[in-house]
C-alpha positions as CSV (number, residue, x, y, z in Angstrom):
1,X,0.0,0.0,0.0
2,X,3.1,2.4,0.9
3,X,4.6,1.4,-2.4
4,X,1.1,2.3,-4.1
5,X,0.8,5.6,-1.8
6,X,4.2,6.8,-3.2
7,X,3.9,6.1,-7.0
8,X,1.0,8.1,-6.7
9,X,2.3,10.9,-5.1
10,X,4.6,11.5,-7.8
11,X,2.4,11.1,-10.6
12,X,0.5,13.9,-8.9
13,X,3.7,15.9,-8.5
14,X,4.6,15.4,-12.3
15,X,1.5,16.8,-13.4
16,X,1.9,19.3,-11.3
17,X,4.9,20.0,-12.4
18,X,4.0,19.6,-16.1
19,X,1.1,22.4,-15.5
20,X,3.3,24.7,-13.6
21,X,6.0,24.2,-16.9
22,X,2.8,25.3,-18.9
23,X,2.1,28.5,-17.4
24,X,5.5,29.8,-18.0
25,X,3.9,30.2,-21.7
26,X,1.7,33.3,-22.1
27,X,0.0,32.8,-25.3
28,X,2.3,34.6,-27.6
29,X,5.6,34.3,-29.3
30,X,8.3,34.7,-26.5
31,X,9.0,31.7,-24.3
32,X,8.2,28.3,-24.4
33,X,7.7,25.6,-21.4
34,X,12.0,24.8,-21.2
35,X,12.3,28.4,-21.3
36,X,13.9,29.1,-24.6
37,X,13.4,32.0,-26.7
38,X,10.6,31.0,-29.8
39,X,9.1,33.0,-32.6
40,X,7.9,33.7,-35.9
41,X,9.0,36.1,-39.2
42,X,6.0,36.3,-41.2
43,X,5.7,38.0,-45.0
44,X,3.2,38.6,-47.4
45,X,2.1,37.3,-50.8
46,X,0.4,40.2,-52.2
47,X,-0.9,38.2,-55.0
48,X,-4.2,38.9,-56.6
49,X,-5.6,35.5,-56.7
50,X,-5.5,35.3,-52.6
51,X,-3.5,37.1,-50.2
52,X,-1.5,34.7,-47.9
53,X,1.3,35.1,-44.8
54,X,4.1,33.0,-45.2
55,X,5.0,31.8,-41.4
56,X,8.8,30.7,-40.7
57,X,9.0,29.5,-37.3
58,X,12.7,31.0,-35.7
59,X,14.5,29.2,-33.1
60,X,16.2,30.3,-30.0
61,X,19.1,31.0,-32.1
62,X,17.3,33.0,-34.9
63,X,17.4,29.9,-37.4
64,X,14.1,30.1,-39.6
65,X,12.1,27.3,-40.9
66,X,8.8,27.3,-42.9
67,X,5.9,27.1,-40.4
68,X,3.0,27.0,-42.6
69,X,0.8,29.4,-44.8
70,X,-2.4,31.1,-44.0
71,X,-4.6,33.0,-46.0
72,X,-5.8,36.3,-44.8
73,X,-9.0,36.2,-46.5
74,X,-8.4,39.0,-48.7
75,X,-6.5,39.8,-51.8
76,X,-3.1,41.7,-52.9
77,X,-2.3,43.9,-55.6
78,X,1.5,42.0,-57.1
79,X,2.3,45.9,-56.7
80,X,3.5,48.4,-54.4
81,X,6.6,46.5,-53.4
82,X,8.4,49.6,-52.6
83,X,6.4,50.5,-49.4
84,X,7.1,49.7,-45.5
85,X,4.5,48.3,-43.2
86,X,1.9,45.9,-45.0
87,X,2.4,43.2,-41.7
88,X,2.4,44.8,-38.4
89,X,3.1,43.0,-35.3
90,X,1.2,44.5,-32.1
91,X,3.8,45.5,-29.3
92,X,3.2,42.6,-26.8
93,X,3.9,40.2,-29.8
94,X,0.2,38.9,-29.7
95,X,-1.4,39.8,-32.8
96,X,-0.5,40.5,-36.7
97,X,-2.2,42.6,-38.7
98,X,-2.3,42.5,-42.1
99,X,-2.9,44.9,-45.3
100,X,-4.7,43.5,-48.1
101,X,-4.0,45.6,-51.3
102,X,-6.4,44.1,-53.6
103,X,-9.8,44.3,-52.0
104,X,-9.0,47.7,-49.4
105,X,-9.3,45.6,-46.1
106,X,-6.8,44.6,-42.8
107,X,-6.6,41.3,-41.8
108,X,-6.4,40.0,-37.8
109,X,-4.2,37.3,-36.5
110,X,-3.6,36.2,-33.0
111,X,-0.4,34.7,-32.6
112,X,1.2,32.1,-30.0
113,X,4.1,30.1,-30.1
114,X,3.5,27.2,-32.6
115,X,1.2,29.0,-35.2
116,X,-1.0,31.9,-36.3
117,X,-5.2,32.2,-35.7
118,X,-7.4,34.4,-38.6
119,X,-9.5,36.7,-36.3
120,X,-11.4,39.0,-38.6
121,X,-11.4,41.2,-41.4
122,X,-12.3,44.7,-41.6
123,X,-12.7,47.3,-44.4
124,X,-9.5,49.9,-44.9
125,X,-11.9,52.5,-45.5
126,X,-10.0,54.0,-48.4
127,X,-8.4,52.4,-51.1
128,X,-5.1,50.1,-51.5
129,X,-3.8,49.7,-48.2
130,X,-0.2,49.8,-47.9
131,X,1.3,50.7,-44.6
132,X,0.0,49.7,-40.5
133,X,1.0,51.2,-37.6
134,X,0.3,50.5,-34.1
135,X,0.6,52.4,-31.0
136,X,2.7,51.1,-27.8
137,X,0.0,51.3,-25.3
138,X,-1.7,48.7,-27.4
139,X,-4.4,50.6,-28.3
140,X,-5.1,52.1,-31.6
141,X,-3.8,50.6,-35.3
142,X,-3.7,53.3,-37.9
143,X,-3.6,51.6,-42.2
144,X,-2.4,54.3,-44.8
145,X,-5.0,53.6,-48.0
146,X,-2.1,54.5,-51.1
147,X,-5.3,55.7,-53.1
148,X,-4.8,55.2,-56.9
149,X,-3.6,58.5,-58.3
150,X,-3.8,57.4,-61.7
151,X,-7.9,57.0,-61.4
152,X,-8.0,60.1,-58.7
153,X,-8.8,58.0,-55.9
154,X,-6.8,60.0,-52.9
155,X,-4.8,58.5,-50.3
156,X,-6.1,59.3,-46.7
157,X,-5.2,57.1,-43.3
158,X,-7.6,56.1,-41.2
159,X,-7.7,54.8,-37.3
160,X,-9.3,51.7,-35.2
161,X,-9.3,51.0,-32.1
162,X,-8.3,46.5,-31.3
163,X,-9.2,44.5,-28.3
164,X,-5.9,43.7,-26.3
165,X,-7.5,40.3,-25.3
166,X,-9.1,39.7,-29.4
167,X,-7.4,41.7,-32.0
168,X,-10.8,42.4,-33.0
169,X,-10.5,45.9,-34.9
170,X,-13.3,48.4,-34.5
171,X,-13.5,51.7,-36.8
172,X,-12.8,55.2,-34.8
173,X,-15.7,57.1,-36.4
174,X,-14.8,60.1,-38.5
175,X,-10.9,59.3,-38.2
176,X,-10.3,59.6,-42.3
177,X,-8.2,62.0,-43.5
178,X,-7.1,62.7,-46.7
179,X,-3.8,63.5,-47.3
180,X,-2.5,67.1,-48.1
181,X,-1.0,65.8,-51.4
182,X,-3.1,63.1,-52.1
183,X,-2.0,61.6,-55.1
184,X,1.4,61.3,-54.2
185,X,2.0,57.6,-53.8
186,X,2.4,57.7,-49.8
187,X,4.3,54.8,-49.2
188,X,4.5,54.3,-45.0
189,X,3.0,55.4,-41.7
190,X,4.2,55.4,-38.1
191,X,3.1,56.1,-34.8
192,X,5.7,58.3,-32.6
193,X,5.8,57.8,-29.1
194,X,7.0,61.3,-28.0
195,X,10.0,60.9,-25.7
196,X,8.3,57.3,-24.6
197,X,5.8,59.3,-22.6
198,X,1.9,60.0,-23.1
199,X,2.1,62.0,-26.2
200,X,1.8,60.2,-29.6
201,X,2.3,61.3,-33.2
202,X,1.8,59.7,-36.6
203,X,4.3,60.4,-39.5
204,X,3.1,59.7,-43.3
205,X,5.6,60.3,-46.2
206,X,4.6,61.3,-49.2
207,X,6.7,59.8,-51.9
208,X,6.6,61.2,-55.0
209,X,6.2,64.8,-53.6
210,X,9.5,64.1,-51.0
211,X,7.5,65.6,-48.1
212,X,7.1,64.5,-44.3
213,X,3.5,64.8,-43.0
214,X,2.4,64.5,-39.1
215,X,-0.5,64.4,-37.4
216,X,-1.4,64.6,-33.7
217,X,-3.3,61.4,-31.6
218,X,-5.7,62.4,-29.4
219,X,-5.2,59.4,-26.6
220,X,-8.9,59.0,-25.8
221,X,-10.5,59.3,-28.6
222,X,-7.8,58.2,-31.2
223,X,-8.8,61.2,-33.9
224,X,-6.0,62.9,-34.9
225,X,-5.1,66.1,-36.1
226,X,-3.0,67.8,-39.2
227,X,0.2,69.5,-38.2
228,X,2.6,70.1,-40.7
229,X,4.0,69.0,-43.5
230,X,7.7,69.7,-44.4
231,X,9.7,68.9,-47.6
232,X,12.8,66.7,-47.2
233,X,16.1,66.6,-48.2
234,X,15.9,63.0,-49.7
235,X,14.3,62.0,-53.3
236,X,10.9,60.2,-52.9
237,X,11.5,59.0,-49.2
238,X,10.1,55.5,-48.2
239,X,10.4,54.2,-44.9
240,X,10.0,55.4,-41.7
241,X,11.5,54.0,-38.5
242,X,10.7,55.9,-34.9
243,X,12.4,55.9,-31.8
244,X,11.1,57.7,-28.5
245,X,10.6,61.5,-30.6
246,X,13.5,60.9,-33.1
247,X,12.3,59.9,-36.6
248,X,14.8,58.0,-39.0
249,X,13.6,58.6,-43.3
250,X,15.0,56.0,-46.0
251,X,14.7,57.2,-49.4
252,X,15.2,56.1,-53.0
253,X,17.6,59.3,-54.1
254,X,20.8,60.9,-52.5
255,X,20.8,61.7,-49.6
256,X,19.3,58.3,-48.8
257,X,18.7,58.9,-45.3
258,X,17.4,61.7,-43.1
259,X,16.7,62.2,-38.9
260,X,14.1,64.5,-37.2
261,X,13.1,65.3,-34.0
262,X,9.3,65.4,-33.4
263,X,7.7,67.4,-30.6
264,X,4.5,66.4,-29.2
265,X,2.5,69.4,-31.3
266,X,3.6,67.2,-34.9
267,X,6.5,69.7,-35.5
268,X,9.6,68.5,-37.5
269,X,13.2,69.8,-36.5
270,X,15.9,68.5,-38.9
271,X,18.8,66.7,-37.3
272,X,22.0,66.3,-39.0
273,X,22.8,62.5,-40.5
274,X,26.1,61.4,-42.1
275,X,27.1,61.5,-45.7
276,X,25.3,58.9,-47.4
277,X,27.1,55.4,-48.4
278,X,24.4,54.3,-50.3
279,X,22.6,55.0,-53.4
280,X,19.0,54.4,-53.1
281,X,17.6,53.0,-49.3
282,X,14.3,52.2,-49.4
283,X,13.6,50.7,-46.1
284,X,15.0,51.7,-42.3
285,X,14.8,49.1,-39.7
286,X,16.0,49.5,-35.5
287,X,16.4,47.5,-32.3
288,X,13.9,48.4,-30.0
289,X,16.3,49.6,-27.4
290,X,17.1,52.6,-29.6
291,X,20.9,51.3,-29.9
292,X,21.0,50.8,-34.0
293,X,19.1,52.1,-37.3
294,X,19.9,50.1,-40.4
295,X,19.1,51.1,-43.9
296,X,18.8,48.9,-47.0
297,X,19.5,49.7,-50.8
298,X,17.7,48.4,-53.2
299,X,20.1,48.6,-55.7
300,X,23.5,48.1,-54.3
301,X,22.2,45.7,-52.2
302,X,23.3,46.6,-48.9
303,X,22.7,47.9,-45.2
304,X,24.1,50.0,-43.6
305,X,24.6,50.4,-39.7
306,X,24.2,53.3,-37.6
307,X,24.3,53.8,-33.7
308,X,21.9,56.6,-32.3
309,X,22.7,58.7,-30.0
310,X,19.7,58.7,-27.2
311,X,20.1,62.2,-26.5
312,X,20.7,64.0,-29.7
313,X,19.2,61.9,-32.1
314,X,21.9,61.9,-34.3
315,X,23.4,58.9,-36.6
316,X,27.0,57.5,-37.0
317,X,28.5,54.7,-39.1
318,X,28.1,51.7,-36.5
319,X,29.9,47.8,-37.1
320,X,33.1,46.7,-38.7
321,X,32.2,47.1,-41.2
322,X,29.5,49.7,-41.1
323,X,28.5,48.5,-44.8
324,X,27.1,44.4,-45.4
325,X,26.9,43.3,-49.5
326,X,23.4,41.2,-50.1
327,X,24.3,39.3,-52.7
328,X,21.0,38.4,-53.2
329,X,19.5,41.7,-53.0
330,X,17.7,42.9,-50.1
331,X,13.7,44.2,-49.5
332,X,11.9,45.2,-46.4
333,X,13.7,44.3,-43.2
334,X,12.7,43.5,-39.7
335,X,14.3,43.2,-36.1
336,X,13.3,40.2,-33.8
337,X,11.7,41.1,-30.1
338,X,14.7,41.4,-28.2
339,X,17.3,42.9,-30.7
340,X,19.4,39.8,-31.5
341,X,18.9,39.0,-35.4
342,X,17.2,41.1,-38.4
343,X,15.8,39.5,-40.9
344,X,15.9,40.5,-44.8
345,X,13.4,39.4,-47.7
346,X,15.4,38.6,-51.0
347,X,13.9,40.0,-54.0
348,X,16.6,38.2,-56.2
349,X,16.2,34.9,-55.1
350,X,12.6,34.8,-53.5
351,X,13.9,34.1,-49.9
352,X,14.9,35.4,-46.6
353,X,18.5,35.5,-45.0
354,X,19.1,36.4,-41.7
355,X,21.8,38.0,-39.8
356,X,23.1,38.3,-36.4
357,X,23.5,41.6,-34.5
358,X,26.8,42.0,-33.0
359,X,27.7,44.8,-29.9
360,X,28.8,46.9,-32.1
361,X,26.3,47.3,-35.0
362,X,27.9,45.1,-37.1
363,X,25.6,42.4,-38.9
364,X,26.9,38.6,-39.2
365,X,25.0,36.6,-41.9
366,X,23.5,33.4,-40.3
367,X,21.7,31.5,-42.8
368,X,19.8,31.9,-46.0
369,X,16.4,29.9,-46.7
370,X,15.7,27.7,-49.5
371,X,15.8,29.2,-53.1
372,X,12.1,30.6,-54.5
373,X,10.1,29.5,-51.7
374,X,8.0,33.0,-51.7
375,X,6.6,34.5,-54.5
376,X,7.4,37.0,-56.8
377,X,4.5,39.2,-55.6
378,X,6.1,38.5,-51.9
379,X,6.3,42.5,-49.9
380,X,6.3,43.3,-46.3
381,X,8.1,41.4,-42.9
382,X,7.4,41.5,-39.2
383,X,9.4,39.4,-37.1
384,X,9.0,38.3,-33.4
């Protein structure tokens, strides 16, 4: 009976045990039961006949492998491959959202550590969504609609507010607002958390016009309000990347690269950036600690690495070497949750490689997935 007494006791504390290992997981990407650090890169199709998110599962030491597909019930556009922002993770690394070109309308996903869950699907309320942002007190999601300028639609953003505990996206009434220029091929949007404190701003650029646009967030209602608009010093900028009330602008034209300052009234200040070692950077990625920005050409192929000064704002050539070849040439780019690898999509050969972030800036290529396993059509990364 003693002998029968005591096996059960430790079945009892193994499932225990087993139950206590489960609640160590929280429901998203981040850490699994032995404690290991888990997540996903995800990019986008964009293809007409169905618009689908490619999931690569990562390992604790950033290795990718493909996870599955998932369709976002909606449909791309094969275009608008020079843009930043089409997948958007939320900041607690539960939810993706998604921008689907082709029928005007953003896709929800809840995300936890073995796969992806379709939530809903909700109208863009303008025209060919490109760009998502979302703010870090997890409560608003803002879509830039591109418009079509070519049949006078305009581009305008527009806001919604998502359930922290769903990712269910409800419309912020009256929130639309068109552009200044709107038929100027806007190509990314971003919320800016002014100096990490209560104060939030968005930032549009308009790309063929090579002007900044900000708006103001009002933080209970979510509306926002015009500001200013300010022309920049870089040909038809692209991507915007945001730290605390610093702004960081990759554009296709030399300079390639510009910095601002942003107050919490949507005004611009220039800040001065370094000569530009590239010819044409269309994206700008950063660690969320505010450490590095990295910027990727298009057409030479490369990234370059800067370290930020917290204070200042201002950029300097960061790594040994500063500048990283892509052989295979490079797309958007994106930074895992704790800073450790970025991850590039590879126009050239239909893939992703990804790279290690060393101490100094530097990037250390890692691995490169199989040859055309994304499509053509393939925009847009969000990693975790």
């Amino acid at each position: 009976m003693k002998k029968i007494n005591s096996l059960a006791i430790i079945f009892i504390i193994i499932i225990i045990s087993t139950l206590n290992s489960c609640e160590k997981y929280t429901g998203g990407p981040g850490t699994n039961t032995n404690g290991s650090l888990l997540g996903h890169v995800f990019v986008l199709s964009n293809q007409p006949s169905g618009n689908n998110i490619f999931d690569f599962y990562r390992d604790q030491n950033g290795y990718l492998e493909l996870n599955r597909t998932y369709s976002t019930m909606g449909f791309g556009s094969a275009n608008d491959s020079f843009t930043q922002g089409s997948l958007s993770y939320s900041p607690n690394g539960r939810y993706l959202f998604v921008a689907n070109a082709g029928d005007s309308s953003i896709s929800s996903f809840s995300v936890n550590v073995n796969n992806a869950i379709y939530v809903s699907k909700i109208y863009s309320q303008g025209t060919n969504p490109v760009s998502l942002t979302l703010s870090k007190n997890n409560r608003f999601v803002y879509v830039l609609n591109r418009g079509l300028p070519l049949q006078h639609i305009p581009a305008c953003i527009y806001g919604y507010t998502y359930n922290a505990s769903t990712a269910q996206l409800d419309s912020i009434p009256n929130s639309k607002r068109v552009l200044p220029d709107s038929f100027s091929n806007p190509s990314c949007i971003n919320f800016v958390n002014i100096n990490s404190g209560d104060n939030y701003d968005l930032v549009v650029t308009e790309t063929d016009s090579n002007k900044l646009v900000s708006y103001t967030v009002n933080l209970t209602s979510g509306l926002t309000t015009y500001a200013q608009t300010v022309s920049t010093n870089i040909t038809n900028p692209v991507g915007v990347n945001a730290f605390s009330n610093f702004i960081f602008v990759a554009g296709k034209g030399t300079p390639t690269n510009a910095t601002y300052s942003l107050d919490a009234n949507g005004n611009f200040t220039p800040i001065t950036t370094p000569a530009s070692v590239q010819s044409s950077a269309y994206w700008v990625a950063g660690t969320k600690n505010g450490t590095f920005r990295f910027f990727s050409d298009y057409i030479s192929a490369t990234i370059t690495s800067f370290a930020l000064n917290g204070t200042s704002g201002s950029l300097t050539l960061a790594g040994n070497p500063a500048v990283t070849q892509v052989n295979e040439g490079i797309g958007e780019m994106a930074i895992n949750n704790d800073d450790r690898f970025l991850y590039t999509y590879n126009p050239k050969n239909y893939n992703i490689s990804f790279y290690t972030i060393t101490a100094s800036g530097g990037l250390i290529k890692q691995q490169e997935t199989t040859l055309n396993q994304l499509p053509l059509t393939t925009i847009g990364m969000a990693a975790w």
